[in-house]
N, CA, C and O atoms as a MOPAC input file, in Angstrom:
PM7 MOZYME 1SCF
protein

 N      4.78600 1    -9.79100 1   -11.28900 1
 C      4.33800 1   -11.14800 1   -11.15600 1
 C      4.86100 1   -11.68700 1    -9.82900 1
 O      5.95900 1   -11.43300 1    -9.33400 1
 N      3.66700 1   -12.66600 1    -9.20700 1
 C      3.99200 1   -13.16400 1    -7.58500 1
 C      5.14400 1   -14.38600 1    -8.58700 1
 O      4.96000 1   -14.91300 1    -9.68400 1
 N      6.34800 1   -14.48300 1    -7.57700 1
 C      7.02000 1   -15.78500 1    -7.67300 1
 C      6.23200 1   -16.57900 1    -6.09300 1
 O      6.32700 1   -16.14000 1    -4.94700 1
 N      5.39300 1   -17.98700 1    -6.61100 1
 C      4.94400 1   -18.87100 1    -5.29700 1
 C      3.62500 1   -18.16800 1    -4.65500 1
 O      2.90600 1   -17.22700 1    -4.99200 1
 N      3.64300 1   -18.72000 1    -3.99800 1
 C      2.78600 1   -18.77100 1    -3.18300 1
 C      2.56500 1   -17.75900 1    -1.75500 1
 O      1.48200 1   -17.34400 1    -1.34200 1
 N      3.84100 1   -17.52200 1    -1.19000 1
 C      4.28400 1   -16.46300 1    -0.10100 1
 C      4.87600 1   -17.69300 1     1.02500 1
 O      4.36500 1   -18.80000 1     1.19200 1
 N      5.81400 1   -17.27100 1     1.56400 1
 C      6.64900 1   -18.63900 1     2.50900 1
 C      6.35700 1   -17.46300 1     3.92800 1
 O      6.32600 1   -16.23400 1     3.98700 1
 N      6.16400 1   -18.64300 1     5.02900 1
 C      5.97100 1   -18.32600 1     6.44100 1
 C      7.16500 1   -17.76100 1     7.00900 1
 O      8.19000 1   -18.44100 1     6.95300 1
 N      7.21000 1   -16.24900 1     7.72400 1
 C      8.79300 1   -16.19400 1     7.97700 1
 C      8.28400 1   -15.99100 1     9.57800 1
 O      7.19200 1   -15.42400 1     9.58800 1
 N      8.71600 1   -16.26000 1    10.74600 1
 C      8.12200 1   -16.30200 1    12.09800 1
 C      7.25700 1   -15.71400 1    12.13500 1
 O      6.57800 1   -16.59300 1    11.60400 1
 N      6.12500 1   -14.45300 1    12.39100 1
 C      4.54400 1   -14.65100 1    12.30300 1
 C      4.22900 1   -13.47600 1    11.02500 1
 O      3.51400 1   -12.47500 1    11.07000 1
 N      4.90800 1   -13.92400 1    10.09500 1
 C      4.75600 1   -12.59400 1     9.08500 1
 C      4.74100 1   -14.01400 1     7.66700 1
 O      5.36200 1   -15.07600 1     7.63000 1
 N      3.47500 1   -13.23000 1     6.39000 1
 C      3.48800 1   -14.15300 1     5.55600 1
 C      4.44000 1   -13.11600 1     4.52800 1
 O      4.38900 1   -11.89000 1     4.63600 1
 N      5.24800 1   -13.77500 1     3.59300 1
 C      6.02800 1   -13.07800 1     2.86000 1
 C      5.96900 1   -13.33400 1     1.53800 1
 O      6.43400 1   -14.42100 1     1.19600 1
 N      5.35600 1   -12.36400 1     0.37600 1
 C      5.63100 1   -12.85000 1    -0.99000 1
 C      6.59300 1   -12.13600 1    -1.61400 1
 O      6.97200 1   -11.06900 1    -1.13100 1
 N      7.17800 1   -12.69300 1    -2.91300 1
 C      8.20600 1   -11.54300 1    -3.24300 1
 C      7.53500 1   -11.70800 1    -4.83800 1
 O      6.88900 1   -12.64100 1    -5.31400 1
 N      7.96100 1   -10.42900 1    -5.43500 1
 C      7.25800 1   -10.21500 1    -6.83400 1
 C      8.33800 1    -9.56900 1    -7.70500 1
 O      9.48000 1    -9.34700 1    -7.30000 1
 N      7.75500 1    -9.19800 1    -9.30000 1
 C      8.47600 1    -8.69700 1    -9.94400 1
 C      8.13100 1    -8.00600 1   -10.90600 1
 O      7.76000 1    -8.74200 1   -11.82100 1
 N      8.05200 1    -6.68300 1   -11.22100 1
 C      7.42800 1    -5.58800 1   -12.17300 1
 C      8.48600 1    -5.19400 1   -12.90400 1
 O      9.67200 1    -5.27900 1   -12.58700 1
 N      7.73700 1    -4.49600 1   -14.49300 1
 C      9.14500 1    -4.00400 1   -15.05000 1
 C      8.02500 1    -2.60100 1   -15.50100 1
 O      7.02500 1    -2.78400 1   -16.19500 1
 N      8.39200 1    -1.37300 1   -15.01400 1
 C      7.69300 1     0.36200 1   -15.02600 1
 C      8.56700 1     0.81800 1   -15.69800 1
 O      9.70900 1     0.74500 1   -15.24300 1
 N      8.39100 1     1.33100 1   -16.77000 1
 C      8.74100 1     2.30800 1   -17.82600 1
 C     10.23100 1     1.85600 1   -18.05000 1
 O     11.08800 1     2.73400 1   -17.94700 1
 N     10.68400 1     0.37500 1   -18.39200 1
 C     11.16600 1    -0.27900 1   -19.03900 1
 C     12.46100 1    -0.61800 1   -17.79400 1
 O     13.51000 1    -1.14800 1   -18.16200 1
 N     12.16100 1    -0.13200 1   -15.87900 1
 C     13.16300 1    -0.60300 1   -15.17800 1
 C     12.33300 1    -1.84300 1   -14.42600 1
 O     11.19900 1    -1.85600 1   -13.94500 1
 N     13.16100 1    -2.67900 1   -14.50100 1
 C     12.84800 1    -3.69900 1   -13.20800 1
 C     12.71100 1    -3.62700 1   -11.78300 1
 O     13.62800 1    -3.43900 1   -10.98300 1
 N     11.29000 1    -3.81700 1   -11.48200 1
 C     11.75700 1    -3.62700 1   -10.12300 1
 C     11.43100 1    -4.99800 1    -9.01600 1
 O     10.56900 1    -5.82200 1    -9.31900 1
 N     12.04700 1    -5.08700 1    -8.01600 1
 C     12.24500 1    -6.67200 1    -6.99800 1
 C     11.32600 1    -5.94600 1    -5.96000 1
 O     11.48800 1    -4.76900 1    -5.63700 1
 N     10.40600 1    -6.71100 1    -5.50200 1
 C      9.70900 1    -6.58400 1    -4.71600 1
 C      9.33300 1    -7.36300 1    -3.32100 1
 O      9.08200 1    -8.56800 1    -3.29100 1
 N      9.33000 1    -6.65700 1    -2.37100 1
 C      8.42800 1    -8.01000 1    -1.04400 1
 C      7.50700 1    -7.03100 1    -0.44700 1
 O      7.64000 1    -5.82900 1    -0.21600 1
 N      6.40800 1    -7.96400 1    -0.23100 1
 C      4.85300 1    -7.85600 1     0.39900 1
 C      5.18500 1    -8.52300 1     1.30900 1
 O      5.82000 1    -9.56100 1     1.12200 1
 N      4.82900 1    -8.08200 1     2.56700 1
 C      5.05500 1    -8.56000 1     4.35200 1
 C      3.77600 1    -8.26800 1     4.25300 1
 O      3.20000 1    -7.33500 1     3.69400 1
 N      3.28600 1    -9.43400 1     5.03600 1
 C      1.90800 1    -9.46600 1     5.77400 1
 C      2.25900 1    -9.64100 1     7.38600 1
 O      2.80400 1   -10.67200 1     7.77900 1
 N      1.91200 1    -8.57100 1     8.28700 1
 C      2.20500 1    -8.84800 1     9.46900 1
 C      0.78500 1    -8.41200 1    10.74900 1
 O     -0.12000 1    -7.57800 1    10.71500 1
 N      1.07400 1    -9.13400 1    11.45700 1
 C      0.04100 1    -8.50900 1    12.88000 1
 C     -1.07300 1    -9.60100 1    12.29000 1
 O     -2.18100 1    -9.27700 1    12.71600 1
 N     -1.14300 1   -10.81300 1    11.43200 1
 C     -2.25100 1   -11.11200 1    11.25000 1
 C     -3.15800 1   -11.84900 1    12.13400 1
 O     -2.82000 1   -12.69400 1    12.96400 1
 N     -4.53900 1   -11.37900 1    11.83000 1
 C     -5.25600 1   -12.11000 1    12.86100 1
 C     -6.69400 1   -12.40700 1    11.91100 1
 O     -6.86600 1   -11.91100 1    10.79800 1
 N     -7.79000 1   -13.43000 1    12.68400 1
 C     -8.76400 1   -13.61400 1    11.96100 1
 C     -9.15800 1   -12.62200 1    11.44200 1
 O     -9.62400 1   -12.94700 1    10.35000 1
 N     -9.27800 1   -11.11900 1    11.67000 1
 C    -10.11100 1    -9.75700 1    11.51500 1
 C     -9.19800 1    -9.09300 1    11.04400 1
 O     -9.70600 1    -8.32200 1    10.23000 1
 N     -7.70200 1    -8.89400 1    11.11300 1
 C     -6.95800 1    -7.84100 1    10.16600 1
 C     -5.77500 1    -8.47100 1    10.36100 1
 O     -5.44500 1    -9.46500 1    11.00900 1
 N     -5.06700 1    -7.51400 1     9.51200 1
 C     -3.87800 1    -7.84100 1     9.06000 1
 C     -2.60700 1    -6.15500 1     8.51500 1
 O     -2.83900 1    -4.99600 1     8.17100 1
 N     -1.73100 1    -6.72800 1     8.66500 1
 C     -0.92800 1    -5.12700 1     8.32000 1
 C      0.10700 1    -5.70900 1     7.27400 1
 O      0.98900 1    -6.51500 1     7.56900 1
 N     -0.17700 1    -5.06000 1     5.68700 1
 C      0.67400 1    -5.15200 1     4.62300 1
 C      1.84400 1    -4.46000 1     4.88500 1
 O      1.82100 1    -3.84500 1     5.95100 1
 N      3.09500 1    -4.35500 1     4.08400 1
 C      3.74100 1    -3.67100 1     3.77900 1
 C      4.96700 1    -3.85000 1     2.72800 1
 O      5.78600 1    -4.75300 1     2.89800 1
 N      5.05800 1    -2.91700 1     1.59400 1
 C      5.76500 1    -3.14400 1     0.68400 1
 C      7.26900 1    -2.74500 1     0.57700 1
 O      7.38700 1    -1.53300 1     0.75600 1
 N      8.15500 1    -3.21200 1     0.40400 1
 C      9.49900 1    -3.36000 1    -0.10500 1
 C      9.47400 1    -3.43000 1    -1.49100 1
 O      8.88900 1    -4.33100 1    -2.09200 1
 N     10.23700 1    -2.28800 1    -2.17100 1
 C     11.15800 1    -2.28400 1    -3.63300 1
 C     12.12200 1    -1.98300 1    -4.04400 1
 O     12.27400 1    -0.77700 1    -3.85400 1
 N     12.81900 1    -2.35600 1    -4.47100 1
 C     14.30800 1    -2.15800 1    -5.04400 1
 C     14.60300 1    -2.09100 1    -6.85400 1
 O     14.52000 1    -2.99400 1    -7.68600 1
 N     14.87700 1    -1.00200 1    -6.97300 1
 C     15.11200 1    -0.70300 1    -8.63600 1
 C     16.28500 1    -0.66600 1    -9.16600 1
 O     16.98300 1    -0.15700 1    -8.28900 1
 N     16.86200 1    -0.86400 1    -9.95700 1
 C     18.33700 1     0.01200 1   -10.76600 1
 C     19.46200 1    -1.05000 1    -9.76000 1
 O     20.67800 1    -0.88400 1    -9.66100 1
 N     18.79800 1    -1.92800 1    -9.22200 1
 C     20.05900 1    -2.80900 1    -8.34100 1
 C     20.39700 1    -1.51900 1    -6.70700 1
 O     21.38400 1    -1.79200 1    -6.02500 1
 N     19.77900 1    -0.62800 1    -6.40500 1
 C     19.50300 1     0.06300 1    -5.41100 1
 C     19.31700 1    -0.74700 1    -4.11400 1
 O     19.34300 1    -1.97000 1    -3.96900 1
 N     19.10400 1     0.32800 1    -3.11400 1
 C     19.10300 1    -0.44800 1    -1.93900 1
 C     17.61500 1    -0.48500 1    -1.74300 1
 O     16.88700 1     0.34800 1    -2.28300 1
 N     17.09200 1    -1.58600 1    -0.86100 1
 C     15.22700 1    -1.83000 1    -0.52100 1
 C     14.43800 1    -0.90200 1     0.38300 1
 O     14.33200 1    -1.11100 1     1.59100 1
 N     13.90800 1     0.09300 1    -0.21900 1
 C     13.08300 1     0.94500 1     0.43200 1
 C     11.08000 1     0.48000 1     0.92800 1
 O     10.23500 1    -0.12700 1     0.27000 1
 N     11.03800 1     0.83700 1     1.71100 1
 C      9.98700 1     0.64800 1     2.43200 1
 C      9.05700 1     1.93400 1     1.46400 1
 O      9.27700 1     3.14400 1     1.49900 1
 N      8.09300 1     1.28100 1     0.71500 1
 C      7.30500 1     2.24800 1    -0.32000 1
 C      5.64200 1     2.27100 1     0.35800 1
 O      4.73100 1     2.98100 1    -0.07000 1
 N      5.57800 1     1.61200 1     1.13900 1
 C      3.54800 1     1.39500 1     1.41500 1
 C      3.93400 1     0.36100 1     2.63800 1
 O      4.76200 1    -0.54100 1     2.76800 1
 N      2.66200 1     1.09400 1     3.67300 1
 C      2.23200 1     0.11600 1     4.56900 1
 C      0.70900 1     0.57700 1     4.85600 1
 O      0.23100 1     1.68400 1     4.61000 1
 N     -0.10800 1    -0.83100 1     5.58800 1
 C     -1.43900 1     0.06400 1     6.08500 1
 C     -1.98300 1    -1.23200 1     6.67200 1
 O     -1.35500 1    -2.29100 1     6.65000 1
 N     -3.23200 1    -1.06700 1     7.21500 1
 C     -4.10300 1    -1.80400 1     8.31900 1
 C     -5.26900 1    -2.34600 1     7.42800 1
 O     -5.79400 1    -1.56400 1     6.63500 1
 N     -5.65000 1    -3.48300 1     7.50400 1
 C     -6.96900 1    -3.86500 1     6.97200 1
 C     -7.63700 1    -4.80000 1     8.10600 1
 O     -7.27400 1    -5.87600 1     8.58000 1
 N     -8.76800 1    -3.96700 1     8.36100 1
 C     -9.68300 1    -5.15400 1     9.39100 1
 C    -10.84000 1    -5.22000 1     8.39800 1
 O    -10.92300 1    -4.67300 1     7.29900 1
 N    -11.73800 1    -6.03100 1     9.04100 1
 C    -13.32400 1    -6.78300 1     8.49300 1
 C    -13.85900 1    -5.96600 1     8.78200 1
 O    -13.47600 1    -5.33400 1     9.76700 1
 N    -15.15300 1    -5.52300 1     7.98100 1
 C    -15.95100 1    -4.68000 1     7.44700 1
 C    -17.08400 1    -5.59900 1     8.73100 1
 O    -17.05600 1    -6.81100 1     8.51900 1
 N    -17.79800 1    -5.28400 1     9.67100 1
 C    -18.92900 1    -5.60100 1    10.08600 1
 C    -19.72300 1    -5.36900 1     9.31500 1
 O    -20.90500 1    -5.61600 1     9.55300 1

């Protein structure tokens, strides 16, 4: 589940979330960065078991002409 809305951090939008997979919790942040009218570059942060925040997914999305 998103907590908010996502808060502006200098040109990156940031949400943070929260899942619970096969009964562990895990803390999450979604970085939205490079955005522009036509694309944008995700990338995910998770942390499980109280662990340290690993970088799990990133990638590019532009507009479909």
């Amino acid at each position: 589940m998103y907590d908010g809305l996502g808060k502006g951090e200098a040109n990156e939008l940031v949400f943070k979330f929260r899942i619970y997979s096969d009964g562990n919790k895990i803390d999450g942040i979604e970085v939205l960065t490079q955005i522009s009218p036509v694309s944008f570059t995700p990338r995910y942060f998770e942390k499980s078991k109280g662990g340290p925040e690993d970088a799990t997914w990133s990638g590019r999305h532009t507009k479909a002409e």
